[in-house]
C-alpha positions in Angstrom: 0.0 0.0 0.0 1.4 3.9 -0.1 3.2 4.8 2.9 3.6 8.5 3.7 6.6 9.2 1.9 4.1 8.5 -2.0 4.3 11.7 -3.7 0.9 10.7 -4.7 -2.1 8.4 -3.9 -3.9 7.7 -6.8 -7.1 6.1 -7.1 -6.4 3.3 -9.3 -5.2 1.3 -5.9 -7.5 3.7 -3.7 -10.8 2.3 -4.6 -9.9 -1.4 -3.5 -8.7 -0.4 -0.3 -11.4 2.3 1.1 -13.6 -0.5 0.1 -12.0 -2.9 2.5 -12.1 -0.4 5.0 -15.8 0.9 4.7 -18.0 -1.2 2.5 -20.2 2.1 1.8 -20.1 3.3 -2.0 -21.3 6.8 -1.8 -17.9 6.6 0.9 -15.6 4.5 -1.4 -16.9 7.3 -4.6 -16.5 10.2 -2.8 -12.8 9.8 -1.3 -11.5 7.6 -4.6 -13.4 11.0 -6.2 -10.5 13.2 -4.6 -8.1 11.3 -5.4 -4.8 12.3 -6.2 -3.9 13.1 -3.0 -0.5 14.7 -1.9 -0.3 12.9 1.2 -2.0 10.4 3.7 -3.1 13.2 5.5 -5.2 14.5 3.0 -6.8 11.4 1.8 -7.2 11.1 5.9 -9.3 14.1 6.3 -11.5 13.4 3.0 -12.5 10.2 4.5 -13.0 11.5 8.6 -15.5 14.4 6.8 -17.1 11.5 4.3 -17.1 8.5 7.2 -18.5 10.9 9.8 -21.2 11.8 7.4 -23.1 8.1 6.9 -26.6 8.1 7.0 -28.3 5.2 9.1 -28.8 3.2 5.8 -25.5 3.3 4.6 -24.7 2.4 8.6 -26.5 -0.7 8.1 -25.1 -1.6 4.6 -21.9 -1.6 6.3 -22.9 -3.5 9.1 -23.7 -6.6 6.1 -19.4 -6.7 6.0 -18.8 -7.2 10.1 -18.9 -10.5 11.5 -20.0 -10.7 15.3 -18.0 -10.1 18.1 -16.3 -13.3 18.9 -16.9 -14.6 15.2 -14.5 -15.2 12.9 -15.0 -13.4 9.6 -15.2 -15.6 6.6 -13.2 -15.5 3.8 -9.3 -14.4 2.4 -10.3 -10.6 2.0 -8.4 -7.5 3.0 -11.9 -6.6 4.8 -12.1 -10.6 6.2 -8.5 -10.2 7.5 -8.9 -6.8 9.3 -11.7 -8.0 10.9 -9.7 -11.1 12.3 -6.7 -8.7 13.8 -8.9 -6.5 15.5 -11.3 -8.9 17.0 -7.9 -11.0 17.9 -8.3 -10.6 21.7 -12.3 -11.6 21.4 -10.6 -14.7 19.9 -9.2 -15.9 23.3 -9.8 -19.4 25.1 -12.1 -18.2 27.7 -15.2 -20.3 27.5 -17.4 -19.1 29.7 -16.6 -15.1 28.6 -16.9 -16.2 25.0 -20.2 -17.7 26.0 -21.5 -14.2 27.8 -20.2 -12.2 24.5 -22.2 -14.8 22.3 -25.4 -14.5 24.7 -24.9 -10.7 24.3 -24.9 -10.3 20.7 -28.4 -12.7 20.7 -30.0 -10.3 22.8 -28.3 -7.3 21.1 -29.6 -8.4 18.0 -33.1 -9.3 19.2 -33.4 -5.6 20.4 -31.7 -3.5 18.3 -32.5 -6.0 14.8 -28.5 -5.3 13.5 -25.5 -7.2 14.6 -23.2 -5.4 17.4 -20.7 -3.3 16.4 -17.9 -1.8 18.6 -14.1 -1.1 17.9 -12.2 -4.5 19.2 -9.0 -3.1 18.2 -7.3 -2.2 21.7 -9.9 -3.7 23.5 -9.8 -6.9 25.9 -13.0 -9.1 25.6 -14.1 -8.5 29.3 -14.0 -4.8 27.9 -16.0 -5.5 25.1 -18.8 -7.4 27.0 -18.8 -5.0 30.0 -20.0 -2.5 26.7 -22.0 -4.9 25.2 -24.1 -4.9 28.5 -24.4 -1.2 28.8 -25.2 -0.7 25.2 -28.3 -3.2 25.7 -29.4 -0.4 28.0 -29.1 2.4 25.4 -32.6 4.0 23.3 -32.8 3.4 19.8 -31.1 7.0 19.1 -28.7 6.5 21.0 -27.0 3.0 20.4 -28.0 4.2 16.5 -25.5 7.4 16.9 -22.9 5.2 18.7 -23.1 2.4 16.1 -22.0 4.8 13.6 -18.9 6.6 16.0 -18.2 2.8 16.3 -17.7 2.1 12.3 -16.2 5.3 12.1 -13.1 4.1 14.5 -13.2 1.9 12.8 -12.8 2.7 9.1 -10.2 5.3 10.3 -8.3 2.9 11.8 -8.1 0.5 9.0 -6.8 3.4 6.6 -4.3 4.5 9.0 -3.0 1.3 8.5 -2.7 1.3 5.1 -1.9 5.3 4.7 0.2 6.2 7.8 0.8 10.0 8.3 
């Protein structure tokens, strides 16, 4: 991928890689739509103004491309293989916590009707069930407006990854 010292980021490779990050056209077509970019931090602050700007649609389009906390995602992809490096900690060999996180995201789902969504990058799995829980708490607007902070982290960490500053 370009590192910070590319003179420019084009979007030939762009595209493919916002996509991995944020599975959201209008987001992948407005920051590849900038494009060339100078430097990381340019193509950075595109995609904080466009990621921070989802609707709640396109929040649940992009919820489609996250597996569960505590599931492995499926498949060889960029996307698939971020998903497995952040979510490595909710990957450990604690039975009984992986069974609280698995009862969690049930009644998540079953009150919320969308898969749980949080940042696991960083994050231990007691963490992550301890804001499971409190989340489950939440009203509609709020857990909705979280959710999307959430997938924002989240996209900006993935293409800090791939375009340090």
């Amino acid at each position: 991928m370009a590192d910070s010292s590319a003179a420019v980021i084009d979007s030939a490779e762009l595209r493919e890689a916002l996509h991995s990050c944020l599975g959201v056209e209008r987001f992948v077509a407005e920051v590849a739509g900038g494009a060339p970019y100078a430097t990381p931090a340019e193509l950075l602050a595109t995609a904080d103004r466009v990621a921070a700007s989802l609707t709640p649609d396109e929040v649940d389009a992009a919820l489609a491309h996250h597996p569960r906390i505590g599931e492995r995602a499926q498949g060889d992809g960029r996307s698939q293989r971020f998903s497995r490096g952040e979510q490595a900690a909710a990957e450990a060999s604690d039975a009984d916590l992986a069974d609280a996180i698995a009862a969690g995201n049930t009644a998540y789902e079953e009150r919320f009707d969308r898969v749980f969504l949080i940042r696991a990058a960083g994050r231990s799995r007691a963490e992550i069930l301890a804001e499971l829980t409190r989340r489950l708490e939440l009203d509609d607007a709020t857990e909705a407006a979280t959710v999307a902070s959430e997938l924002h982290d989240i996209t900006m960490l993935r293409l800090r990854s791939l375009y340090p500053v």
